[in-house]
N, C-alpha and C positions, 0 to 999 in steps of 0.2 A: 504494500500500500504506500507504505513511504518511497519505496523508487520508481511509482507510478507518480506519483506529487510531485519527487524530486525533477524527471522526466518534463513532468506538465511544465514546469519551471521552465528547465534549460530548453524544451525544446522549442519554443519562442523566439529567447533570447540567439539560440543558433539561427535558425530560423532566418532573426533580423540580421546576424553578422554577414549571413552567406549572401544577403541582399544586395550589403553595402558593400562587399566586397565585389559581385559582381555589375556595381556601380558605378566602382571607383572607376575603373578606365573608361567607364561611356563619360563619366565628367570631362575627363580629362580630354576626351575626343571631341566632345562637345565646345571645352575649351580652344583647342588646336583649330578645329573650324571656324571661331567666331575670329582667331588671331589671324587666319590663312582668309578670311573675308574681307577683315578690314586690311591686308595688306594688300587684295584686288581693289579696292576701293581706292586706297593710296595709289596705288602704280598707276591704277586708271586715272588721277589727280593729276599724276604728273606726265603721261603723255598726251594728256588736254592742255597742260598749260605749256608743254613745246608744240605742240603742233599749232595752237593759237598762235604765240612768238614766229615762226615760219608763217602766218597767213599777213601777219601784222609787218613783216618785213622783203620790204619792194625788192633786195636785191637775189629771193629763194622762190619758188614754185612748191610751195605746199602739198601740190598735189604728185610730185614725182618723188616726195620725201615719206616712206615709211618708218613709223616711231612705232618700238616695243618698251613695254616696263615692264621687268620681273624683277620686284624685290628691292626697286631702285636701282637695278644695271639697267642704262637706259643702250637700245639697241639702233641705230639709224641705217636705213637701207633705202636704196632707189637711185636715181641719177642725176647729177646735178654736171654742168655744162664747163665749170671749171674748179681747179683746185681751191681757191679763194673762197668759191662757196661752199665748198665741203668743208674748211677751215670754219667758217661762219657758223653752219647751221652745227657743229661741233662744241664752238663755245657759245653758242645762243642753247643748245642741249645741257651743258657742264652747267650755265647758272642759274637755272632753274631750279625751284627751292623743291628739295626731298630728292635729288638727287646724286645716288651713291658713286657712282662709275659710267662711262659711256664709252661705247665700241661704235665708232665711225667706218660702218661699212658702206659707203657711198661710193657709188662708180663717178669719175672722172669722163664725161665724154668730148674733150677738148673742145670744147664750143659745138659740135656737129650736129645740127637741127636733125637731120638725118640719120636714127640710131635706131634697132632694134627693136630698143623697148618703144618709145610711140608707137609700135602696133599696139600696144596693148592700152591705146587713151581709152578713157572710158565715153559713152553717145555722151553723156553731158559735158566734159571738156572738147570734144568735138564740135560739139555748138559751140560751145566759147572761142574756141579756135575762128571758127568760117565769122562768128560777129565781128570779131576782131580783125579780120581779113577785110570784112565789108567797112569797117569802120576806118580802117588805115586805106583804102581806096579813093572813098568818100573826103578824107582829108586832103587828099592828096590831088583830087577831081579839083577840090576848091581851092586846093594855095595857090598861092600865084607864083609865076616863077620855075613849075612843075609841068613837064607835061604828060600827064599820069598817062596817057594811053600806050606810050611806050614803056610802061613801067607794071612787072607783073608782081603781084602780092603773096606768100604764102604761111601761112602759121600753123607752127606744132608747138603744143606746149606754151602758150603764148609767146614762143620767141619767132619772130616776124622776118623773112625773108624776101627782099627787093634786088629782082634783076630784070634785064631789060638793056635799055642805051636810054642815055639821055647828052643834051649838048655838051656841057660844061662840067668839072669839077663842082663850083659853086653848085649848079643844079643837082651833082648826086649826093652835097653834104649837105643839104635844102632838104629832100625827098626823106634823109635818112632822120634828120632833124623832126620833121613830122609826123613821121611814123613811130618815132620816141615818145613825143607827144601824147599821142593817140592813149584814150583808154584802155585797156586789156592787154595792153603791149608789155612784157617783162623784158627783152632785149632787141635788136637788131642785128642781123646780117646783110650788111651791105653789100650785094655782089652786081650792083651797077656798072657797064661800063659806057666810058668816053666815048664819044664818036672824034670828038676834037683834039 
């Protein structure tokens, strides 16, 4: 009778330990997920606030720049048209706050409008592309100075390519002048030539 009482006792109290012990590591996983959430949360924090720095900065194309965060190693991929801007978009990555480490792996394509990757614009930077072409036309229709019908327009990437003849020196650093100008424009390639 008494080691039936004794029993009723303990075997409760076993009962609750075997609980808490098969408890304790769901806490602790429990734990580990809410820390491994909030560090998705950060990482996404900070590849929102380089990739905003890149939309907000005239001399990068946002859109040929992929940003990763894991953990605060921030990762950069995609292609940018010279060294100067990989340098750029490097330490515009580096000072952005919560920032551990960055690995610049960004291709170099020596200026060359004409690269590989452009096949891969996506249809809505293709629009942007052809307005941008209509708009550096239209500029160019109206200066004076220019005579755009000898001058052909092309854009990838918003970087704007002008060839053709036109009369004069002055006229093709005129042409290139306004196509600079122009909205949507992120570079120029001038590949005008003199007739004179």
């Amino acid at each position: 009778m008494r080691d039936r009482w004794h029993m009723a006792r303990i075997g409760p109290a076993l009962l609750m330990l075997a609980v808490l012990g098969a408890c304790g590591p769901l806490t602790g996983q429990t734990g580990e997920r809410e820390r491994s959430a909030e560090q998705s949360i950060h990482d996404a924090a900070v590849t929102a606030r380089i990739k905003t720095a890149f939309i907000f900065d005239r001399h990068l194309d946002s859109f040929r720049i992929n940003v990763n965060t894991d953990r605060g190693q921030v990762t950069l991929e995609g292609v940018v048209p010279t060294d100067i801007q990989k340098d750029l978009a490097g330490a515009i990555a580096r000072n952005a706050e919560g920032v551990e480490s960055v690995h610049n792996r960004l291709q170099v394509t020596q200026g060359k409008v004409d690269s590989p990757e452009e096949l891969d614009r996506t249809f809505s930077q293709a629009v942007l592309d052809a307005t941008t072409t209509a708009s550096v036309k239209m500029a160019l229709a109206f200066g004076p100075g220019v005579s755009a019908s000898e001058i052909n327009v092309s854009t990838r990437w918003g970087a704007v390519t002008l060839e053709g003849t036109v009369g004069t020196r002055a006229e093709k650093e005129l042409a290139e002048r306004i196509a600079l100008e122009t909205d949507g424009v992120k570079q120029v390639v001038n590949d005008l030539k003199v007739s004179s």
